[in-house]
C-alpha positions as a printed Julia matrix, in Angstrom:
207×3 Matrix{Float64}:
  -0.82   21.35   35.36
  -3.04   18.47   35.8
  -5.9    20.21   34.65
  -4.79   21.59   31.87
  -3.03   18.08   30.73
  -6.5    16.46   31.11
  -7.99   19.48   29.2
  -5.75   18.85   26.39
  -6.11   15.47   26.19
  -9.82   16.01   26.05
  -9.49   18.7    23.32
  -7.5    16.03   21.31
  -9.73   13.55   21.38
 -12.78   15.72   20.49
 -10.49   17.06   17.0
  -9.98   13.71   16.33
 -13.37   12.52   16.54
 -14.93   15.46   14.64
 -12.06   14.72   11.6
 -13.21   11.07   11.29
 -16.84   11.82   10.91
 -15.78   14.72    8.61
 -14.16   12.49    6.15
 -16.67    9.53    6.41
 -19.41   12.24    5.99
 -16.97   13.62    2.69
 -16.02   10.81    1.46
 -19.67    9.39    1.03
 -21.01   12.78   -0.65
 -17.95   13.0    -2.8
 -15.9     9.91   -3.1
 -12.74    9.11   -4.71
 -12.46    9.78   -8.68
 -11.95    6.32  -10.16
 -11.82    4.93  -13.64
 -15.62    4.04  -15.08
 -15.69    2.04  -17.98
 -15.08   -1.3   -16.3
 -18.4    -0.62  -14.45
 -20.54   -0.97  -17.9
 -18.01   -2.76  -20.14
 -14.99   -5.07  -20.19
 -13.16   -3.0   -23.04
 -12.5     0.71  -23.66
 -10.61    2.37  -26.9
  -7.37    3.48  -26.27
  -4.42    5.37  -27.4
  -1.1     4.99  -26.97
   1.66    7.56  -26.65
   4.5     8.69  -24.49
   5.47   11.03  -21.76
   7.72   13.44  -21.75
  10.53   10.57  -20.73
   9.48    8.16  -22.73
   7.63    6.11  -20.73
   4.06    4.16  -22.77
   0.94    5.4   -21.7
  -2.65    4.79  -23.24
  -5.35    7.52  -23.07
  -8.66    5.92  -22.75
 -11.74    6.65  -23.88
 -14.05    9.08  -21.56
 -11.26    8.95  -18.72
  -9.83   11.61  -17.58
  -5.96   10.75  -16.79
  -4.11    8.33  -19.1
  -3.09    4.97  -18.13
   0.44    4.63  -16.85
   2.18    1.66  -19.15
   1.07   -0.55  -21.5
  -0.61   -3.75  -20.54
  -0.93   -6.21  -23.7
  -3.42   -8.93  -22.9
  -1.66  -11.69  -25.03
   1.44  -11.15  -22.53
  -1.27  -10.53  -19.44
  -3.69  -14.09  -20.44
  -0.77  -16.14  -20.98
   3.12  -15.65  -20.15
   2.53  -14.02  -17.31
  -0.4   -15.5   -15.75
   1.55  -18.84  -16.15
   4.28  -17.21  -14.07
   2.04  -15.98  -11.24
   0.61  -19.42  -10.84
   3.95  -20.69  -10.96
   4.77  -18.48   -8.34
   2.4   -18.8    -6.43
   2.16  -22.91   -6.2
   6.38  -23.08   -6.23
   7.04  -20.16   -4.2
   4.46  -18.94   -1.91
   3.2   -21.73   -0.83
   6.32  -23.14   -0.09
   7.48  -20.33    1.61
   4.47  -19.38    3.84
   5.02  -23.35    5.16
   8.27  -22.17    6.03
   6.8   -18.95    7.99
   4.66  -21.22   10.28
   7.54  -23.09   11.05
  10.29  -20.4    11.71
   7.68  -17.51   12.88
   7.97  -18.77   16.83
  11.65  -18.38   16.68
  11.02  -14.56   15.17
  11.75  -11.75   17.68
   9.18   -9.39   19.15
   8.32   -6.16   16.82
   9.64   -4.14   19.84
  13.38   -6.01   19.45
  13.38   -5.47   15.62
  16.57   -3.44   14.01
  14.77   -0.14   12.93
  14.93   -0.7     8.86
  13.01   -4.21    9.63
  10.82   -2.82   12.24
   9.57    0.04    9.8
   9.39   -2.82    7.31
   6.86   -4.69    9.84
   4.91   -0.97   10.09
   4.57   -0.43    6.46
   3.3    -4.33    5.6
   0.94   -4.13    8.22
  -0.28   -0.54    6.48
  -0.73   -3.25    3.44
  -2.77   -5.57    4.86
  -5.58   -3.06    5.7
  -5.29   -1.54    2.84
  -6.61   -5.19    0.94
 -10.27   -5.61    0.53
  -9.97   -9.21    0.26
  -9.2   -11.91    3.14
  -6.86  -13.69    0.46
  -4.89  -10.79   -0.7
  -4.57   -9.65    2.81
  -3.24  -12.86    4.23
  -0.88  -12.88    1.75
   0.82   -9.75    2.15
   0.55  -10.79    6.12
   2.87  -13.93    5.83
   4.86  -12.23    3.2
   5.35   -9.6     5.86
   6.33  -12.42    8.33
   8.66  -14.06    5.98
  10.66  -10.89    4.83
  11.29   -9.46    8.16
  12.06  -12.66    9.55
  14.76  -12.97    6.7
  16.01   -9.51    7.0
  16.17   -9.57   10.8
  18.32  -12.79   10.88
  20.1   -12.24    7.77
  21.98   -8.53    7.78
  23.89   -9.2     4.53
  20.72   -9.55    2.85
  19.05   -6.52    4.71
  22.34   -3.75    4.3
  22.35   -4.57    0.31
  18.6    -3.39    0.14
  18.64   -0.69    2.71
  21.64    1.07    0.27
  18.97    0.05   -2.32
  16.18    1.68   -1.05
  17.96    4.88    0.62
  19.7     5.93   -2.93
  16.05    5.12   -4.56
  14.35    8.7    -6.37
  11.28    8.41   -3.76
   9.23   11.4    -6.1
   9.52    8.37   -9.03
   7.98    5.66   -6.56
   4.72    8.45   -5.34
   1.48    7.26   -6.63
   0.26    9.78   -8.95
  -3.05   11.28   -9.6
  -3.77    8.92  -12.82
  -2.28    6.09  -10.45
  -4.8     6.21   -7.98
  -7.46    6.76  -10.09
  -6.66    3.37  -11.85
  -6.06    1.73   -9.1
  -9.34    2.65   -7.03
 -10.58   -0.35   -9.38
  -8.32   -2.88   -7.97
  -9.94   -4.48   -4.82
  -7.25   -1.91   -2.81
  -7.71    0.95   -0.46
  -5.23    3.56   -2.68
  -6.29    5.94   -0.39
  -5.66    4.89    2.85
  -3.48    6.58    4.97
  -0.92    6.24    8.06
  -3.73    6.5    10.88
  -1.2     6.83   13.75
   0.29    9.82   11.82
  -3.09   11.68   11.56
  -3.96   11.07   15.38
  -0.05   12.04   16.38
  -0.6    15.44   14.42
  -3.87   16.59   15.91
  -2.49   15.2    19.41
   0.29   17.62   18.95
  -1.5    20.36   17.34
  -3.38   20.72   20.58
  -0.74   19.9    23.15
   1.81   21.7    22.03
C-alpha cells in the first residue's frame, strides 16, 4: 500500500508538471484574444445598440465582440475621476491606516467563520491576478480591512451573505467579450484557482 501511495503521488506530480509546461508552451504560441486598437491608437469608431435585455453596448471597429456598457468620457475625465480621487485620499487611505492598526488584533485565516475565510481565499486570488505592485497592495489591505470587519462584525457579514447567496451567479460570469476587453487592463482575466487545478489532477490519479 505504501508503494502504490508513493507511486501515485509520483504519477500526480509528473501530470501536473507536464500541464504547466503545456499551457506556458500554449499560451505563448496562441495567447489570449484581446482587444487591438488601443495598441496603434487611442480612439476607435463605435456603435451603440442594445442586447436582447436592454442593456448598452458599443460595437467597435475591427473587434470582434462588442463592448459591454457605455463608457462616456465627459462622465469618465471628470465626475467620476473626481470621485475616485476622492475616494481614494478620504477613504482608502484612511482606512488602510486603520488596517495597520487593527490587523494584529485580526484572527488567524485558519480561525475565520467560513463566508470570511472564503472571502480571504478569493482576495488573495485578486492580488495575483494584478500586474501592478499598487493595484495589488490595494486589493491586499482592502482584503485585510473587509474580513477584519466581517469577522468582528456578524450583523454586517449575515446582511451580505443573504446578499450574495440569492445573487443570479450566471449574470456576475465574465463573458467572452468581457475578457477580451479586459485582457487590456493591467489584470490577469485569465487566471485561475491554482489549488483547484492541482486538487483535480491529484485526484484524477489517486482515486
Amino acid at each position: 500500500m505504501l508503494h502504490t501511495a508513493r507511486g501515485n503521488e509520483i504519477m500526480s506530480r509528473i501530470i501536473i508538471w507536464i500541464l504547466t509546461q503545456f499551457f506556458k508552451r500554449f499560451y505563448k504560441i496562441k495567447p489570449p484574444e484581446t482587444v487591438q486598437y488601443y495598441k496603434t491608437r487611442k480612439y476607435a469608431k463605435a456603435r451603440v445598440t442594445k442586447t436582447k435585455e436592454g442593456a448598452l453596448q458599443m460595437e467597435l471597429e475591427d473587434e470582434k465582440y462588442p463592448f459591454p456598457g457605455m463608457p462616456r468620457a465627459h462622465i469618465l475625465m471628470n465626475s467620476l475621476e473626481q470621485m475616485k480621487e476622492s475616494f481614494k485620499e478620504k477613504i482608502f487611505h484612511a482606512i488602510f491606516e486603520q488596517v495597520a492598526k487593527v490587523y494584529p488584533d485580526m484572527m488567524p485565516e485558519n480561525n475565520l467563520c467560513s463566508f470570511v475565510k472564503e472571502l480571504w481565499r478569493i482576495m488573495t486570488l485578486m492580488e495575483e491576478m494584478e500586474t501592478t505592485i499598487d493595484m495589488r497592495l490595494r486589493i491586499k489591505n482592502m482584503k485585510k480591512a473587509i474580513c477584519f470587519f466581517l469577522q468582528e462584525d456578524d450583523s454586517y457579514r449575515f446582511r451580505l451573505q443573504w446578499a450574495i447567496e440569492n445573487i443570479n451567479v450566471k449574470k456576475c460570469k465574465l463573458s467572452k467579450a468581457d475578457k477580451y476587453y479586459a485582457r487590456a487592463k493591467f489584470w490577469k482575466a485569465d487566471y485561475g484557482d491554482p489549488k483547484k487545478i492541482i486538487n483535480k489532477a491529484r485526484n484524477n490519479v489517486l482515486y
